[in-house]
C-alpha positions in Angstrom: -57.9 -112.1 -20.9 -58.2 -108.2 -21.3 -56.3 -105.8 -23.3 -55.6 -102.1 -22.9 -57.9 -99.7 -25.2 -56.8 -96.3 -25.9 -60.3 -95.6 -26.9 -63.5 -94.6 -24.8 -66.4 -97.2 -24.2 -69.0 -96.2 -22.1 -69.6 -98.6 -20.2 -70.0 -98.7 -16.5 -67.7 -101.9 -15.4 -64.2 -102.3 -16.4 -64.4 -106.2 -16.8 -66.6 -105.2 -19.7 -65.0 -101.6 -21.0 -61.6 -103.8 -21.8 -62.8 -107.1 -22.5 -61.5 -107.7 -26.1 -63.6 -107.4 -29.3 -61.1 -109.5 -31.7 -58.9 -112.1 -31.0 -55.9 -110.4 -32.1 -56.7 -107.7 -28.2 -56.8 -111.6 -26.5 -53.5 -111.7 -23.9 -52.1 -114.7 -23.4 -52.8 -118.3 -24.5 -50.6 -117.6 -27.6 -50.3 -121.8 -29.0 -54.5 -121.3 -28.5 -54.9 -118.3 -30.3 -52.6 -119.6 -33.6 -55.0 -122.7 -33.4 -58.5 -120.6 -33.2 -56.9 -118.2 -36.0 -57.2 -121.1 -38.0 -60.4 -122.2 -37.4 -61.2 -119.0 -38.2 -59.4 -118.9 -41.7 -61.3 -121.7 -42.7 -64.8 -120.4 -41.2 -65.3 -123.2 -38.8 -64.6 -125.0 -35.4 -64.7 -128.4 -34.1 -66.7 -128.9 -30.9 -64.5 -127.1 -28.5 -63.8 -127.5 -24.7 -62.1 -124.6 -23.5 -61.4 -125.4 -18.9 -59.3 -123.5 -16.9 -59.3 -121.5 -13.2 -62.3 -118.7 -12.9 -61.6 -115.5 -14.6 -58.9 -116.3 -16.8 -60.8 -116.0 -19.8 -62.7 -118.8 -21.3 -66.1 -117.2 -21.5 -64.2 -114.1 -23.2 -62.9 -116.4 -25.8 -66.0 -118.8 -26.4 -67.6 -115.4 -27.6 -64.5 -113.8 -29.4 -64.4 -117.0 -31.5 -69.0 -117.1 -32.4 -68.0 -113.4 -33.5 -65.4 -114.4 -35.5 -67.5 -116.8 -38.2 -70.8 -116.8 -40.1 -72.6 -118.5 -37.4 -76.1 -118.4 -35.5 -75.3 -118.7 -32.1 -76.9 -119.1 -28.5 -75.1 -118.6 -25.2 -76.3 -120.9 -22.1 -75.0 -120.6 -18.6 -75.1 -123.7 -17.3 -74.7 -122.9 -13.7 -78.4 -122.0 -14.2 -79.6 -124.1 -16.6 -78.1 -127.6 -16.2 -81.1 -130.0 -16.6 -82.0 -132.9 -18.7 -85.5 -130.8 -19.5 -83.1 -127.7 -20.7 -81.1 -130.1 -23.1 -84.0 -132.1 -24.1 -85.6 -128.6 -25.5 -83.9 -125.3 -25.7 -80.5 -127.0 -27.0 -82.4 -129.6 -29.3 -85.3 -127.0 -30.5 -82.3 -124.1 -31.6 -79.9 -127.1 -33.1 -82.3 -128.7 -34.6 -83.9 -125.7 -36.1 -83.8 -123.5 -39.5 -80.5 -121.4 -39.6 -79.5 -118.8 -42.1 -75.8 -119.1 -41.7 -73.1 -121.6 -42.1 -73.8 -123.7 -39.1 -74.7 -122.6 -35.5 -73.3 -122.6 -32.4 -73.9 -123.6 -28.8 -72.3 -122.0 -26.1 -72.3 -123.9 -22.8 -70.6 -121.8 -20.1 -69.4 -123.0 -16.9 -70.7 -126.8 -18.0 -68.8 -128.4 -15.3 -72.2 -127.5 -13.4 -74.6 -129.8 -16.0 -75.6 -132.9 -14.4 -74.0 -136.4 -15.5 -77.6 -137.2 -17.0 -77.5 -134.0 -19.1 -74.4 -134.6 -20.1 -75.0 -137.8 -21.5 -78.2 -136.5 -23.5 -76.0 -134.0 -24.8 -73.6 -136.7 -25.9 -75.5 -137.9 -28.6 -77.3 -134.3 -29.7 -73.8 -133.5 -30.6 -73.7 -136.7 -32.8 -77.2 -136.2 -34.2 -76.5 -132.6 -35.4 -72.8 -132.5 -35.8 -72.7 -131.7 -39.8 -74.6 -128.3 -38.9 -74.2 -127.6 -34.9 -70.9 -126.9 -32.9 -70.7 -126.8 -29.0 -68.3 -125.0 -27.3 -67.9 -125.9 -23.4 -66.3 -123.7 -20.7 -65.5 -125.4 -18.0 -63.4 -124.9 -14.2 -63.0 -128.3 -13.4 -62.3 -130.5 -16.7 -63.1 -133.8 -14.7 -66.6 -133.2 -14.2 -66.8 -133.4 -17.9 -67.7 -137.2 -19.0 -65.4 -139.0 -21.0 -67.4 -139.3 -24.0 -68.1 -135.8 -24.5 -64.3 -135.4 -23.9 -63.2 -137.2 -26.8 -65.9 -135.2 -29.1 -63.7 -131.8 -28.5 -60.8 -130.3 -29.0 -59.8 -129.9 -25.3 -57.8 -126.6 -24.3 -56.3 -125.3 -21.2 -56.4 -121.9 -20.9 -53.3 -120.7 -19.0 -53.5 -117.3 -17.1 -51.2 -114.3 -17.8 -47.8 -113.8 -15.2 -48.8 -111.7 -12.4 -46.3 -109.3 -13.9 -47.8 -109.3 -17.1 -51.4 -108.7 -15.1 -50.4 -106.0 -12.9 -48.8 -104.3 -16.6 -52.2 -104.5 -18.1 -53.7 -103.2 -14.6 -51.5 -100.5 -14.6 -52.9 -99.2 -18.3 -56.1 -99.4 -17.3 -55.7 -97.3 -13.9 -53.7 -94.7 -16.3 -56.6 -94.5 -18.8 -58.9 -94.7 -16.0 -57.0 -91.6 -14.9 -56.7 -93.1 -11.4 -53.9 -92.5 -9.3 -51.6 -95.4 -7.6 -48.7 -97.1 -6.8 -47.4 -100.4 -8.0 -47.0 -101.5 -5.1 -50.4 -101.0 -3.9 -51.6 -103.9 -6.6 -49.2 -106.4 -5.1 -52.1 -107.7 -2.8 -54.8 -107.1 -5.1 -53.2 -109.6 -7.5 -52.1 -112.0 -4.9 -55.5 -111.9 -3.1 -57.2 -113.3 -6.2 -54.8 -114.5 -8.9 -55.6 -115.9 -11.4 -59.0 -114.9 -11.1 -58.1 -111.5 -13.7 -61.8 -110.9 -13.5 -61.7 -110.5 -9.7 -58.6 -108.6 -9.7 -59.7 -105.9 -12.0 -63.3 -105.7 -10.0 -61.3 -105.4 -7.1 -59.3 -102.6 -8.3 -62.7 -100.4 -9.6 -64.3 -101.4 -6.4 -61.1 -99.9 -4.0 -60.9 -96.7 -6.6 -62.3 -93.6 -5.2 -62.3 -90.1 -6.0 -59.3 -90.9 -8.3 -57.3 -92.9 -6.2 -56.4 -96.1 -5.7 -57.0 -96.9 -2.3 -56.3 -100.6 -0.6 -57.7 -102.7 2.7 -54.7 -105.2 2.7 -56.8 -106.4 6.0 -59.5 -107.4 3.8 -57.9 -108.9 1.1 -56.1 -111.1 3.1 -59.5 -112.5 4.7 -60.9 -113.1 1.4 -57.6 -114.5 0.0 -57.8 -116.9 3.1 -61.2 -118.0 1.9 -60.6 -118.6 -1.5 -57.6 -121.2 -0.5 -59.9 -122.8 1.6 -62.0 -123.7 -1.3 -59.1 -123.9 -3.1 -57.8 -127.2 -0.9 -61.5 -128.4 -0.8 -61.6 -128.7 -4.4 -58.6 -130.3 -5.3 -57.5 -134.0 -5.9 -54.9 -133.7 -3.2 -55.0 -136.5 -1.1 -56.9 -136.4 2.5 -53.7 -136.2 4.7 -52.5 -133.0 2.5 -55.9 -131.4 2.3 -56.0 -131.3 6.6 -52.7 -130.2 6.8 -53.0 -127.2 4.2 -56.7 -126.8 5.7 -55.2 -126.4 9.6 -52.2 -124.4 8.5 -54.5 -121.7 6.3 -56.8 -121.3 9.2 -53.7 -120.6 11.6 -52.3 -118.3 8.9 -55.5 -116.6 8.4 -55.6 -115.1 12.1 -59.2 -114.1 11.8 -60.8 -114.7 15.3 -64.8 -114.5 13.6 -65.4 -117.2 10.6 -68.9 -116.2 10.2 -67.8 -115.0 6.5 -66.2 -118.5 6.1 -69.5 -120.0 6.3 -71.2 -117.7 4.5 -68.6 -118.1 1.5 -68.5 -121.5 1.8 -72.4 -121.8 1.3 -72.6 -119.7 -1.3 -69.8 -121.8 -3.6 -70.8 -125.2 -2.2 -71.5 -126.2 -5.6 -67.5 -125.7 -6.6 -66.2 -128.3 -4.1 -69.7 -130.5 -2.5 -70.0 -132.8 -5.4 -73.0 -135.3 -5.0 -73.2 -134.3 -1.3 -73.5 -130.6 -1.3 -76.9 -131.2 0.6 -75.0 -132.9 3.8 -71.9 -130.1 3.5 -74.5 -127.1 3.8 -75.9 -128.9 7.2 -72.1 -129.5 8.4 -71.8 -125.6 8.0 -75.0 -124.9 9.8 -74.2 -127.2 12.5 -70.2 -124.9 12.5 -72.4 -121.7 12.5 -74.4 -122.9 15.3 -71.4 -124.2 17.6 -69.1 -121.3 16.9 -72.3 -118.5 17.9 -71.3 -120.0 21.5 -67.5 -121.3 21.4 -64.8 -120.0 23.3 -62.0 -120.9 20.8 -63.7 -120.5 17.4 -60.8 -122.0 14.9 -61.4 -125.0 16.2 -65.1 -124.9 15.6 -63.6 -123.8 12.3 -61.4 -126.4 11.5 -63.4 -129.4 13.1 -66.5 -128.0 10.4 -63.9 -128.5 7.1 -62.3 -131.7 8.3 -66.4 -132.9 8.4 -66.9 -131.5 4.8 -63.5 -133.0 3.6 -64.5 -136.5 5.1 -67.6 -136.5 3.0 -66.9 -135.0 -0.3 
């Protein structure tokens, strides 16, 4: 996702001082980055779908590639704006419009979030303006993404780097960051939030202080805990699999108050609720509510997810 810079950018997060500016800085993904290099040669793309886990790139790439050709171009985060209305206009009134390039581009970042209706309207924009208008789709979860706007892309899976090849690339930036550390002390950063390179390089910034790195193993086990919790929720595992791994990460976690459970499972309800994200956030109300008063609290805890699980 990032590569190491020896020269100074002033700006104030890392994520964005070593994000890449060419494709040639992109680590990683090297069958995907022969196939965009020639896209590029010939100054166009197909519609493209790029999925894969958070942070391991997509977004980085999606813009990497509009930079790369004589294109007008618009980036839309659909985790914000993922309404028929928004299709219906802003993407129809800038494809539809006058460019002065080659073609245009549409970005849709983090579409997995854009309703089915949406999606379908979208469908046939893409038909209607596909001789002057490209789409390019960033997605988590590839199976939210209808089948009809599937077959209308070239579909890639971007793959994250090793963790040895991430905590190589962490280990430049700390060194040009002039930040003291030990290799070891990135061990748990890395496993707390793999693949998730974004996260793991926030992380690192976040704990470094007065030149050094400094690391709460304590906490990033309780947020690693959390994240396979939403981990399990979202995936097609079946039901049986899901409570086991569920139970066995809440005994594993050894956290006695879950109140940041809750609070993280509220605030990425959309990543794993599906159609009934309304009836998960009352099932964690109703968990907040009972564990303020329980004795034994991971049972509060558990009981709450095998609700959510029975009813996503």
């Amino acid at each position: 996702m990032f590569e190491y810079q020896e020269e100074s950018v002033n700006h104030t997060l890392w994520t964005e001082k070593y994000r890449p500016t060419k494709l040639d800085d992109y680590v990683g993904n090297e069958h995907l980055k022969t196939k965009v290099a020639g896209y590029l040669e010939n100054d166009d793309i197909p519609h493209l779908l790029l999925f894969g886990r958070a942070g391991t790139g997509k977004t980085t790439l999606a813009k990497l590639i509009v930079k790369s050709i004589d294109c007008d171009y618009m980036i839309i985060n659909a985790s914000d704006e993922n309404n028929v209305e928004m299709v219906r206009t802003k993407v129809k009134n800038f494809a539809s419009s006058m460019g002065f390039k080659k073609f245009k581009v549409i970005i849709l970042d983090e579409f997995d979030y854009m309703s089915k209706e949406a999606q379908a309207i979208l469908r046939n924009l893409m038909e209607t303006f596909s001789a002057h208008c490209r789409f390019i789709l960033t997605c988590n979860y590839v199976e939210k993404v209808i089948d009809p706007i599937q077959s209308r892309c070239q579909s890639f899976q971007i793959v994250p780097p090793t963790k040895k090849d991430v905590a190589m690339q962490i280990s430049k930036i700390l060194k040009n960051e002039e930040i003291e550390f030990e290799v070891k002390d990135l061990v748990p950063i890395i496993d707390a939030a793999y693949p998730d390179i974004r996260k793991i390089l926030n992380t690192c910034q976040l704990n470094s202080n007065k030149g050094k790195l400094m690391v709460d193993v304590q906490n990033l086990l309780d947020n690693d805990y959390k994240a396979k919790i939403i981990e399990i929720l979202s995936s097609k595992d079946d039901k049986r699999n899901k409570y086991m791994k569920l139970r066995q990460t809440i005994i594993d976690s050894k956290v006695t108050d879950f109140t940041d459970l809750y609070t993280t499972l509220y605030n990425k309800v959309e990543e794993y609720g599906g159609e009934n994200t309304s009836n998960v956030i009352l099932l964690l109300g109703d968990g907040v509510n009972k564990s303020a008063t329980a004795i034994d609290k991971e049972i509060i805890a558990a009981a709450t997810l095998i609700q959510i699980l029975n009813i996503i």
